[in-house]
C-alpha positions as a Markdown table, in Angstrom:
| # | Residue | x | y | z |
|---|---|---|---|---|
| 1 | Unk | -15.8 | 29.8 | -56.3 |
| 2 | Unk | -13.0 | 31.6 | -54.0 |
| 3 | Unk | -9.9 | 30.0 | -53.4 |
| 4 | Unk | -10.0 | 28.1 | -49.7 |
| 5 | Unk | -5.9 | 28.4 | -49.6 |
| 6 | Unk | -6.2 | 25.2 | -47.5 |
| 7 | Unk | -8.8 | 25.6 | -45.6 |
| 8 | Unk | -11.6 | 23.0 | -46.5 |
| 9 | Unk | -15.0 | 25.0 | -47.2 |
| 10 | Unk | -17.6 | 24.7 | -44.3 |
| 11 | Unk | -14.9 | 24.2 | -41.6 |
| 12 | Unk | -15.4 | 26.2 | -38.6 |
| 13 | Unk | -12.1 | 27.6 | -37.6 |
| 14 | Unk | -13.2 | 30.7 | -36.0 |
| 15 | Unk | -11.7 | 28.8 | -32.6 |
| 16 | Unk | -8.8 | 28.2 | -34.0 |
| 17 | Unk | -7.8 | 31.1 | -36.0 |
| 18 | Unk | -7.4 | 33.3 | -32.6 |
| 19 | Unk | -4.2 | 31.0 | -31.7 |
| 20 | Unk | -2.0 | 32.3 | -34.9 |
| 21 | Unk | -0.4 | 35.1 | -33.4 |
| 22 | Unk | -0.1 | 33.3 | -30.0 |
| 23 | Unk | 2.7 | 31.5 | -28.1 |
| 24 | Unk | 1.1 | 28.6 | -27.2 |
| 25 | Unk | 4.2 | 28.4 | -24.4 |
| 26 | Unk | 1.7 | 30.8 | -22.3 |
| 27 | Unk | -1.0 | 28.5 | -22.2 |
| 28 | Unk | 1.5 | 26.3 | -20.3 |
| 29 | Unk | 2.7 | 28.7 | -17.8 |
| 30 | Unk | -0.9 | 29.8 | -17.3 |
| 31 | Unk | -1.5 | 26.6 | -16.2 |
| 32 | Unk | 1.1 | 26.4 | -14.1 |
| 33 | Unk | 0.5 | 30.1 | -12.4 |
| 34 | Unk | -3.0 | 29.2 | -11.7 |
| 35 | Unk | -2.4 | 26.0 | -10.0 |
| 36 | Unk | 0.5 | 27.4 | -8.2 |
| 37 | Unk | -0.8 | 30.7 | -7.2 |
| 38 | Unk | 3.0 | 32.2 | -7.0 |
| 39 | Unk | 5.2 | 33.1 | -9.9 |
| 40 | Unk | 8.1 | 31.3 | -8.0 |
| 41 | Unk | 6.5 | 28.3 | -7.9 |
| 42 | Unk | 5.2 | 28.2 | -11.2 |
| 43 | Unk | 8.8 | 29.3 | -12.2 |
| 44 | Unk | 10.1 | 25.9 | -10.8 |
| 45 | Unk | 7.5 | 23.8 | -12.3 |
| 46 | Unk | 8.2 | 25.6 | -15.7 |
| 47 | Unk | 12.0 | 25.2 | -15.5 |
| 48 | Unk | 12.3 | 29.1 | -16.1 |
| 49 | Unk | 14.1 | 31.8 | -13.8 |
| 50 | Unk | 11.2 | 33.9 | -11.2 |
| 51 | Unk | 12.1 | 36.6 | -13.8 |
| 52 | Unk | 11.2 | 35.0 | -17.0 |
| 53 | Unk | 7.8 | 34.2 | -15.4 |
| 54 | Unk | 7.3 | 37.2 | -14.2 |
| 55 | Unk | 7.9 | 38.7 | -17.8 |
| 56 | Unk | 5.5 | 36.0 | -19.4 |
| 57 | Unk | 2.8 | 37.2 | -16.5 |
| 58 | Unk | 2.5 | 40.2 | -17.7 |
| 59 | Unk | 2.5 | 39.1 | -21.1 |
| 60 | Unk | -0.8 | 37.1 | -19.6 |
| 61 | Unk | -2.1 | 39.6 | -18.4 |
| 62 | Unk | -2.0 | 41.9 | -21.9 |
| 63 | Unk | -3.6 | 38.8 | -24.0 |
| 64 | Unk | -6.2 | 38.3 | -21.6 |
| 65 | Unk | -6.7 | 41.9 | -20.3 |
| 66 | Unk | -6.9 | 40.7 | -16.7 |
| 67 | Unk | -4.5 | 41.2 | -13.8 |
| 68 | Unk | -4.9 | 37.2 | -13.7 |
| 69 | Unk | -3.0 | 36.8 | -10.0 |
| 70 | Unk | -3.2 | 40.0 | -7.8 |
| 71 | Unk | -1.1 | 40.4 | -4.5 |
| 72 | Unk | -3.1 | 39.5 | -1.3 |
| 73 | Unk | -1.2 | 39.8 | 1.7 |
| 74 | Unk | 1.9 | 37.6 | 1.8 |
| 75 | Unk | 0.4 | 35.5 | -1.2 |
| 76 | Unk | -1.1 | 36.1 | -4.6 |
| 77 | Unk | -5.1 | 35.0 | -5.4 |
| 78 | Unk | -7.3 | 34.5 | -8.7 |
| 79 | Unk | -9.2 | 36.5 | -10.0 |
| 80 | Unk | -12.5 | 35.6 | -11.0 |
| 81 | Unk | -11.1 | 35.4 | -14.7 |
| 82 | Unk | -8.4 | 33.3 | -13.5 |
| 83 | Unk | -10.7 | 30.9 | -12.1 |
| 84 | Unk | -12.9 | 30.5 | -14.7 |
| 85 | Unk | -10.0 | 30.1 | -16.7 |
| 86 | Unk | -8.5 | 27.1 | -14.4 |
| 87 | Unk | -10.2 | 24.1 | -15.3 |
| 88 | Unk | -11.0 | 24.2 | -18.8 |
| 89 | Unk | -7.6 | 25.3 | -19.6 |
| 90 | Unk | -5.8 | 22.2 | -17.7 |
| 91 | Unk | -8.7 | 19.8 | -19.5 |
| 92 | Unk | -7.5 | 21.3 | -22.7 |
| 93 | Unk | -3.8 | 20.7 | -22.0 |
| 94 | Unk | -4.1 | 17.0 | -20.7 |
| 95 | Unk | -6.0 | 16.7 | -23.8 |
| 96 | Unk | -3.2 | 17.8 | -26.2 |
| 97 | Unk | -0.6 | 16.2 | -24.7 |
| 98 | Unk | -2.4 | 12.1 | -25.0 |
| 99 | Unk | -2.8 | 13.2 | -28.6 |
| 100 | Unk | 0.5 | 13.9 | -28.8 |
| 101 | Unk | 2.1 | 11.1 | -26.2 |
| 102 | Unk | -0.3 | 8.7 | -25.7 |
| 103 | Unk | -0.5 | 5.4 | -28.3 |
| 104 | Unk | -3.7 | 3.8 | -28.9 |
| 105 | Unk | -2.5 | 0.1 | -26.8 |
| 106 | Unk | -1.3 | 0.1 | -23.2 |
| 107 | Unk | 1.1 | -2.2 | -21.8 |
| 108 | Unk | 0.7 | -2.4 | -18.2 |
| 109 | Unk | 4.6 | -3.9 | -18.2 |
| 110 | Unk | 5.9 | -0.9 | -20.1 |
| 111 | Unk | 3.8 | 2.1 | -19.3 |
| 112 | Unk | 4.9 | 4.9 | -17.5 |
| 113 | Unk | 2.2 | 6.6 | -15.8 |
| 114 | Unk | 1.1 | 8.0 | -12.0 |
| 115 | Unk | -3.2 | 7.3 | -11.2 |
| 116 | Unk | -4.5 | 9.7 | -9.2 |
| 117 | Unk | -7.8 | 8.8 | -7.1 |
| 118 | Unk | -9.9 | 10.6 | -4.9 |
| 119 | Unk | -11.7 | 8.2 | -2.4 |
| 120 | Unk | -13.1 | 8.0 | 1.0 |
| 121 | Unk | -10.3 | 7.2 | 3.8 |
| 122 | Unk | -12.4 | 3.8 | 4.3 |
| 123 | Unk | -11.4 | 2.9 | 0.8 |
| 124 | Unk | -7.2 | 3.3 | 1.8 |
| 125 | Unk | -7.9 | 0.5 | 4.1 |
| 126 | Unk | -10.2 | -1.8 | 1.8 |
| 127 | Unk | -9.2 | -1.7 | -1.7 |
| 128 | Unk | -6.2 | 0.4 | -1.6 |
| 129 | Unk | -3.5 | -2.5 | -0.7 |
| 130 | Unk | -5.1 | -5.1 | -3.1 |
| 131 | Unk | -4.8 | -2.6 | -5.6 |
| 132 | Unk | -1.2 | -1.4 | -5.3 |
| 133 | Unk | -0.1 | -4.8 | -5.1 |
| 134 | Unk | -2.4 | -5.0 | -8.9 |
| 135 | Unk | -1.2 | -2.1 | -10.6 |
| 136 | Unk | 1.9 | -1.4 | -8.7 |
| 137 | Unk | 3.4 | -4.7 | -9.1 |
| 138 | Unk | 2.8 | -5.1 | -12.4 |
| 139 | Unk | 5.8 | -2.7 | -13.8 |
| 140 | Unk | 8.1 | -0.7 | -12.5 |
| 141 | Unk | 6.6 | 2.1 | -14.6 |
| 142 | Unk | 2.6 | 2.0 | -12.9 |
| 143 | Unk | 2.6 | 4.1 | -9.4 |
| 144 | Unk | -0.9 | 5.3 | -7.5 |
| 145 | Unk | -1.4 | 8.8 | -5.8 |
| 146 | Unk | -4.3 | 8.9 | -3.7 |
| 147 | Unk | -5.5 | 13.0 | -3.8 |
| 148 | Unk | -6.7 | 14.4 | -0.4 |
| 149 | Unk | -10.6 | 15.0 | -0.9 |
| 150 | Unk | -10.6 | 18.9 | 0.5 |
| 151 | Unk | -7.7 | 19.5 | -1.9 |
| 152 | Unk | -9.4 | 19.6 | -5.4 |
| 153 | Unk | -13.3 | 19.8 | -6.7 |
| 154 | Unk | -14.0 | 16.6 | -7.4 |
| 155 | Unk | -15.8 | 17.2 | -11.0 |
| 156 | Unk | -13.3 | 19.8 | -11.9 |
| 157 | Unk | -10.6 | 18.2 | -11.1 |
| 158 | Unk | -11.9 | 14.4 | -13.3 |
| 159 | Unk | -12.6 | 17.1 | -15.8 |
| 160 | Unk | -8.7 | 18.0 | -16.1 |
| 161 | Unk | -7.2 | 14.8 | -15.6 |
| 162 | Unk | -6.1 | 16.0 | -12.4 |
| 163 | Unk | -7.6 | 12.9 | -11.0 |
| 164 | Unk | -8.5 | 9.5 | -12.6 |
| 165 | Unk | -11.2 | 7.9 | -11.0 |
| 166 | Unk | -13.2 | 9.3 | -7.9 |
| 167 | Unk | -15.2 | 6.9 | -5.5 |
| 168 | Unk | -18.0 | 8.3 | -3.7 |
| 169 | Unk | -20.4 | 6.8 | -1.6 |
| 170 | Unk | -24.0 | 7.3 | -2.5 |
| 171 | Unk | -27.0 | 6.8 | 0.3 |
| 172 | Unk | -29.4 | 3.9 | -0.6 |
| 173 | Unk | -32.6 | 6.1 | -2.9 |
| 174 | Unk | -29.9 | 8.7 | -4.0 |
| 175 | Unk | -28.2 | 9.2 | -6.9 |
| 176 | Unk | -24.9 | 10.8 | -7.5 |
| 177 | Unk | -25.2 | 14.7 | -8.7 |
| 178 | Unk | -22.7 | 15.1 | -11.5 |
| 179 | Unk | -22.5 | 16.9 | -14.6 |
| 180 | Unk | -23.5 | 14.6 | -17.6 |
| 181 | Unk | -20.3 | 14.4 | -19.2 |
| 182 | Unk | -19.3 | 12.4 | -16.3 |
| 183 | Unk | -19.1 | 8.4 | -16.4 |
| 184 | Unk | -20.2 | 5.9 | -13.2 |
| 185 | Unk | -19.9 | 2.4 | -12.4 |
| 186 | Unk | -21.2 | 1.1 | -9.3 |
| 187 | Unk | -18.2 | -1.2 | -7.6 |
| 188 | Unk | -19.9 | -2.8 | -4.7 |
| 189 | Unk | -23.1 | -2.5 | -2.1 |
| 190 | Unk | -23.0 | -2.5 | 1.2 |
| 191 | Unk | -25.0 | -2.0 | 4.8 |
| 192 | Unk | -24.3 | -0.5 | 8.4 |
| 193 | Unk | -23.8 | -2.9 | 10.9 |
| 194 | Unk | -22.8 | -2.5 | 15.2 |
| 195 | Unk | -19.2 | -3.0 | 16.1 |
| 196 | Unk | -18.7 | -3.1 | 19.7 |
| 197 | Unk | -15.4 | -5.0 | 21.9 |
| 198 | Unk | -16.4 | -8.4 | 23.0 |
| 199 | Unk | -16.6 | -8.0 | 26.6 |
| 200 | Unk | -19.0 | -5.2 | 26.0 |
| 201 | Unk | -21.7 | -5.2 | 29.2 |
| 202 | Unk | -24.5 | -4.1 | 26.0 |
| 203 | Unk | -23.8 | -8.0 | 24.8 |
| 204 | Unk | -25.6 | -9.5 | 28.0 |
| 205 | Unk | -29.3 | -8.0 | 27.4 |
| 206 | Unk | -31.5 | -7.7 | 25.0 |
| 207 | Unk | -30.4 | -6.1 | 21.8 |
| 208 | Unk | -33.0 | -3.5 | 21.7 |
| 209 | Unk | -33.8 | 0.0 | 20.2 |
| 210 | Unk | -33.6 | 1.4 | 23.6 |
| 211 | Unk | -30.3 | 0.1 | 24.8 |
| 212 | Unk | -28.7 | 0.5 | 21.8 |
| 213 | Unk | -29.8 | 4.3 | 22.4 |
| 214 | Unk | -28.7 | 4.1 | 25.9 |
| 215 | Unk | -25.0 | 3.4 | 24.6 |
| 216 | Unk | -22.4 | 5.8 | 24.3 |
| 217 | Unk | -21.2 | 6.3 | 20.6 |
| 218 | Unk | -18.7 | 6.4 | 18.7 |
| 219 | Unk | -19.3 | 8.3 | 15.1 |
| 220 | Unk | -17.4 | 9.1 | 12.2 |
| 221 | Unk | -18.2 | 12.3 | 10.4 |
| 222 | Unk | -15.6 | 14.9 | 8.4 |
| 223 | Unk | -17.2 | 17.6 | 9.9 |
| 224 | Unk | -17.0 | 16.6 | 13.5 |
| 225 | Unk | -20.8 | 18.0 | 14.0 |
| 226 | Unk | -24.5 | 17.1 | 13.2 |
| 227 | Unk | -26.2 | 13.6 | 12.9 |
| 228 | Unk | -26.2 | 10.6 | 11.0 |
| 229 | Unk | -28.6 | 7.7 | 9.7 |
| 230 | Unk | -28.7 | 6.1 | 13.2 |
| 231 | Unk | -29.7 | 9.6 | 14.6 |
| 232 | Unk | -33.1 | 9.6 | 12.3 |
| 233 | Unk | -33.6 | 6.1 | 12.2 |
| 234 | Unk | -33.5 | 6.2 | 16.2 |
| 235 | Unk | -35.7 | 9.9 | 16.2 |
| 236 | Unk | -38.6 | 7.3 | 14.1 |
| 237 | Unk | -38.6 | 5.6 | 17.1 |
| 238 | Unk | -38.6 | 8.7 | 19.1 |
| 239 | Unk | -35.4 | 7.8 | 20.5 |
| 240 | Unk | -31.9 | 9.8 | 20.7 |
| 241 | Unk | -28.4 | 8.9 | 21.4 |
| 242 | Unk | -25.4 | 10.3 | 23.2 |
| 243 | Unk | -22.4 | 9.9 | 20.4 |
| 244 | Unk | -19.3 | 10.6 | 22.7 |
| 245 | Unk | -16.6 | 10.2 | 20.4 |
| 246 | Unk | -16.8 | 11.7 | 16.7 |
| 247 | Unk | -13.8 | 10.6 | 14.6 |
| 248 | Unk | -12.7 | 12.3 | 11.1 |
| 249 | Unk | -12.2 | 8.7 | 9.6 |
| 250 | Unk | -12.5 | 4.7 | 10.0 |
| 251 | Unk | -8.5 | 4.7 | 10.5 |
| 252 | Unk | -8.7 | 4.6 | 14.3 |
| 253 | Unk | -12.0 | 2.8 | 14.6 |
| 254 | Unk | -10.4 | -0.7 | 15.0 |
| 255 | Unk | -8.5 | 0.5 | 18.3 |
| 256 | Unk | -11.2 | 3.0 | 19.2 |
| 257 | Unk | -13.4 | 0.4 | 19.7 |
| 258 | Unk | -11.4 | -2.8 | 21.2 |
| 259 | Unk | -10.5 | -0.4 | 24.1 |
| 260 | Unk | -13.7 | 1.3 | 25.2 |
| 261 | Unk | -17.6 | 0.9 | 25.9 |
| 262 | Unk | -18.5 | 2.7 | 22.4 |
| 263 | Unk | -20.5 | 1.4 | 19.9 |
| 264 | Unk | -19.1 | 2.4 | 15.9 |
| 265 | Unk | -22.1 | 1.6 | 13.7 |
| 266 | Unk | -20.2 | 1.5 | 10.0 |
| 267 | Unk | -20.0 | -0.3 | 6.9 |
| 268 | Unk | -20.1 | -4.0 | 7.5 |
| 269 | Unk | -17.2 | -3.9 | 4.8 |
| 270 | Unk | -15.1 | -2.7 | 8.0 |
| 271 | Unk | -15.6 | -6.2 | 9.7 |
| 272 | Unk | -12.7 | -7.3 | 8.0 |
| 273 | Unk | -10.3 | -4.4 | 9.5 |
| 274 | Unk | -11.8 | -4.8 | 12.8 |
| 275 | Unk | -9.1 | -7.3 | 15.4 |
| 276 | Unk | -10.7 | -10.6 | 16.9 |
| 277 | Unk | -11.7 | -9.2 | 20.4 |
| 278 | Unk | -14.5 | -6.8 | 18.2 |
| 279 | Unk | -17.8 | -8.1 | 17.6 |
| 280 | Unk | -20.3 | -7.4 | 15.1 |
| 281 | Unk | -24.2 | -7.3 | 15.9 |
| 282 | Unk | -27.0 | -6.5 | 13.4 |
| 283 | Unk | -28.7 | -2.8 | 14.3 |
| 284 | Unk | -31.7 | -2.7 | 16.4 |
| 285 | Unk | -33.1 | -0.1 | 14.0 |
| 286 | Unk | -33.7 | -0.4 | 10.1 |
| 287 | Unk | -31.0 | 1.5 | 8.6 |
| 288 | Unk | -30.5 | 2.4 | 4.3 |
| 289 | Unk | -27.9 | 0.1 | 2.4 |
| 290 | Unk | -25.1 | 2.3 | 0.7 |
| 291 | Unk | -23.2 | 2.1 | -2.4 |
| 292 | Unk | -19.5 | 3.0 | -3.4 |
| 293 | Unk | -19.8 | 4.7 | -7.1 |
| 294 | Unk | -16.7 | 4.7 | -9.5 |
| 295 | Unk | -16.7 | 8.1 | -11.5 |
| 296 | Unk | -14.6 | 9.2 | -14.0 |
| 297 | Unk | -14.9 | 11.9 | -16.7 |
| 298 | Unk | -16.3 | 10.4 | -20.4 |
| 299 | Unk | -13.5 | 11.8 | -22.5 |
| 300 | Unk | -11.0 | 9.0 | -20.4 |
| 301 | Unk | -13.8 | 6.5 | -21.6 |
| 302 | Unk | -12.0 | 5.1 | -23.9 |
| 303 | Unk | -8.4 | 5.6 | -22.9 |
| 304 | Unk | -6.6 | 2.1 | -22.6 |
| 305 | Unk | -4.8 | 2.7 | -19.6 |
| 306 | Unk | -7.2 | 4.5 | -17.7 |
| 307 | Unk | -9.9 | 1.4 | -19.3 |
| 308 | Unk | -6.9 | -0.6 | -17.8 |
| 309 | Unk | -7.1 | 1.0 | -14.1 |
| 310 | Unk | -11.1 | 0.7 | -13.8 |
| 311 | Unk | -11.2 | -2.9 | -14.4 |
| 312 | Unk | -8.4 | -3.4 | -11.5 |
| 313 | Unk | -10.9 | -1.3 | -9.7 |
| 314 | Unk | -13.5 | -4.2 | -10.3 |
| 315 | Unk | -11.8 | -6.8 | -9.8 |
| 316 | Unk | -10.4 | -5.8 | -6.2 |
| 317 | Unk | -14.3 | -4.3 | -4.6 |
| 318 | Unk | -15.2 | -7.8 | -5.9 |
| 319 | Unk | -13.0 | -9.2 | -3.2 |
| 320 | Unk | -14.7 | -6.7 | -0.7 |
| 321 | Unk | -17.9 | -8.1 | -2.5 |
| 322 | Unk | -17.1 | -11.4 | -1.2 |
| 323 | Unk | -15.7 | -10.4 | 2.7 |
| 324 | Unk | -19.1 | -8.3 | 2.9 |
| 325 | Unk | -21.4 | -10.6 | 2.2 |
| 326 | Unk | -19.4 | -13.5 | 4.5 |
| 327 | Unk | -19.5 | -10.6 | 7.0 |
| 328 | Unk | -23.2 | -9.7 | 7.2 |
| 329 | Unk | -24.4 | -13.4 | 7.3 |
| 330 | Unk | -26.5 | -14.2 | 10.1 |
């Protein structure tokens, strides 16, 4: 039998054996380059002078035989390598430093750690000061940074570590489209309901399909274009409705509402944002039931403190549980 010098027979380092004669130092500042997209930038992150990183770009650029960042205008872009690069590289880093950091308990009292979550503006509203006041107030070491949604790709970026834990709302008879590797809990139910200001003229008549279509609408879409559930729900009726206001978020609903004619149809988990001189009616028109969906990437699974955050995550939508259901009661 040949000698192994170390290496135990049927071991397969033919991923490993590539990193010998590499500075593993690069793999840093690679991530840093790519996330940055400028070689100052990354510099700062780094702690190294614009020259140094420049020097260790082009040493990138050699091991990888790519230009890696090209010059576009004012600013520098990926390449298609340097993309493809992007995420797996970050996963692998985060990866490497919990084996190296992170211990096998958390202590909420003594940690040291930032969450990062990616979730719908309504969440901010619902769950988000419950939960600062549950993980925030527990040590001085615990913060939460909420991620703006067009800022990263969501899978990619629970992939990396660059975010925790992503809520997403998923339509009643969907299900969530996500790569397998990726974990999901559902944290609470909920259905549409009318909010309209008390003194509303739409409150003294019947409650039908047809005024309800009648009504001008208020509407909340990202996009600021296109239709919604009411829009088909009221087109099965052969019935359409003028939506004059469309809103990027539920932020300004509250006031939107209290001071107009509109009508908001939105999650009845809103009812408890909503000021005393706003009503709430059931719709006229049969509408789907929705679901918020926790998500977070399986190789976090079993990570203590991140195990530590999704329970919190429970434990405050079953207080949105609770309002929702007192809301919707008849």
């Amino acid at each position: 039998m040949k000698p192994t010098h170390g290496i135990h027979v049927g071991m397969n380092h033919a991923h490993v054996w590539p990193l010998h004669g590499i500075d593993l130092n690069l793999l840093v500042a690679l991530d840093a380059l790519l996330t940055a997209s400028s070689v100052t930038q990354a510099a700062a992150v780094v702690g190294v002078t614009q020259s140094a990183m420049s020097h260790t770009l082009g040493r990138l650029r050699r091991l990888f035989d790519d230009p890696l960042l090209v010059r576009s205008g004012a600013s520098m872009v990926l390449t298609p390598r340097a993309v493809g690069l992007a995420a797996p590289l970050r996963a692998q880093l985060v990866g490497l430093g919990q084996l190296l950091v992170e211990p096998d308990t958390f202590e909420p009292k003594t940690a040291v750690r930032t969450y990062r979550l990616l979730a719908p503006d309504l969440f901010d509203a619902l769950l988000l000061p419950a939960l600062a006041n549950t993980v925030c107030g527990v040590g001085p070491g615990l913060d939460i940074a909420m991620v703006p949604s067009l800022s990263v790709r969501r899978d990619d970026a629970l992939a990396t570590g660059e975010v925790d834990v992503a809520l997403v709302p998923v339509g009643q008879g969907q299900t969530l489209q996500a790569p397998a590797e990726m974990m999901q809990r559902t944290l609470f139910r909920d259905r549409f309901v009318c909010f309209v200001r008390r003194q509303h003229p739409i409150l003294e008549g019947e409650w039908t399909p047809e005024r309800f279509a009648m009504a001008d609408h208020a509407m909340v879409t990202m996009s600021g274009r296109g239709q919604g559930v009411v829009d088909e729900a009221l087109a099965r009726q052969g019935l359409a409705r003028r939506v004059a206001l469309r809103l990027p978020s539920f932020t300004a609903t509250p006031y939107v509402i209290r001071r107009s004619d509109l009508v908001l149809t939105g999650p009845a988990s809103l009812a408890g944002l909503m000021p005393d001189d706003v009503v709430m009616r059931e719709p006229p028109v049969d509408l789907p039931t929705h679901s918020i969906i926790m998500v977070w990437h399986r190789r976090f699974d079993v990570d203590p403190g991140h195990q530590w955050l999704r329970q919190r995550l429970v434990d405050v939508a079953g207080g949105v549980n609770s309002e929702n259901r007192r809301a919707i009661m008849p």
